[in-house]
C-alpha positions as CSV (number, residue, x, y, z in Angstrom):
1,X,0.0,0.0,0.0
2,X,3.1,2.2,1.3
3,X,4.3,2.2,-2.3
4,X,1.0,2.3,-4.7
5,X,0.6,5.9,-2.3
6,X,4.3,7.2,-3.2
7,X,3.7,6.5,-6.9
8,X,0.1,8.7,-6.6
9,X,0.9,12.1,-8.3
10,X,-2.3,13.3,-8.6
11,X,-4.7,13.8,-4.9
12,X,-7.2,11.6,-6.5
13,X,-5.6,8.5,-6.8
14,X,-3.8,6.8,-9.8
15,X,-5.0,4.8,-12.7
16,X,-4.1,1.1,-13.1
17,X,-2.4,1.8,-16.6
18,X,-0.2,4.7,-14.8
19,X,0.1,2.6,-11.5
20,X,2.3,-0.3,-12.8
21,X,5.3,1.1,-14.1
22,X,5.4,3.4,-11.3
23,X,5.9,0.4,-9.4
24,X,8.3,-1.5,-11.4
25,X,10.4,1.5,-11.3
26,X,10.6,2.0,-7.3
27,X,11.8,-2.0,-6.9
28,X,12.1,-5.1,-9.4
29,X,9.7,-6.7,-7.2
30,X,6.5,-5.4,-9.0
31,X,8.1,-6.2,-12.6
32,X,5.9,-7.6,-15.1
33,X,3.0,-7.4,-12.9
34,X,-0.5,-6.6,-14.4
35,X,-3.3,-5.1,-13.4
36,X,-4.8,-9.0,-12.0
37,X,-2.1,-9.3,-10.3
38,X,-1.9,-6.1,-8.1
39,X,-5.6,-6.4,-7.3
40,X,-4.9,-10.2,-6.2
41,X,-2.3,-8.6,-4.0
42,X,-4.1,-5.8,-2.9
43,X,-7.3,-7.5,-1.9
44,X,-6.5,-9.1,1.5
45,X,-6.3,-5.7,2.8
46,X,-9.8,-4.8,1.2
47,X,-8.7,-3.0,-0.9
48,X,-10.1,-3.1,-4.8
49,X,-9.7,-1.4,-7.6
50,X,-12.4,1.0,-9.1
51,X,-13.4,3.3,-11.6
52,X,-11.5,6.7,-11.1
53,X,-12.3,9.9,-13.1
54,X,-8.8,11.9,-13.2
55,X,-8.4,15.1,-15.6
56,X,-11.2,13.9,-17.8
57,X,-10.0,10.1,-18.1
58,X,-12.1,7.7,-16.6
59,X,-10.1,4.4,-15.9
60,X,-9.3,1.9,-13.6
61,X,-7.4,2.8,-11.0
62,X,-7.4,3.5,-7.0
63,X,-8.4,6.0,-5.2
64,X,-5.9,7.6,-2.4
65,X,-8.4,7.6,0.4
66,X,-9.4,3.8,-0.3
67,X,-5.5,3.2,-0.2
68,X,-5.0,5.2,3.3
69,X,-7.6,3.3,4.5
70,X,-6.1,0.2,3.8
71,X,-3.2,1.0,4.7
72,X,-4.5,2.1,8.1
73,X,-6.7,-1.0,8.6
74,X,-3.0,-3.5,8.4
């Protein structure tokens, strides 16, 4: 969760699509991961992706409240 909120540059959230090389470029670990995969990872902590209207663009993606609440919750 920690590092899907440092790769948020917008105060809404992030999209999916804009997410995943975010996170392959912070650690190797999240290399070649897709957008199943980080959901699958993400949902023991309750935490889902969603629609997510950002500058017009309505995509996947998660929001940073829904993240910080996760995050809270481990």
């Amino acid at each position: 969760m920690t590092a899907i909120l440092e790769a948020m540059t917008h105060p809404k959230g992030v999209h999916t699509a804009d997410l995943l090389p975010r996170l392959a470029a912070v650690s190797d670990e999240y290399a070649g991961w897709d957008g199943d995969r980080l959901a699958d990872a993400v949902k023991p902590a309750g935490l889902y992706p969603g629609q997510l209207n950002i500058d017009g663009k309505n995509r996947n993606g998660y929001r940073r409240e829904r993240v910080q609440d996760a995050l809270d919750r481990v």
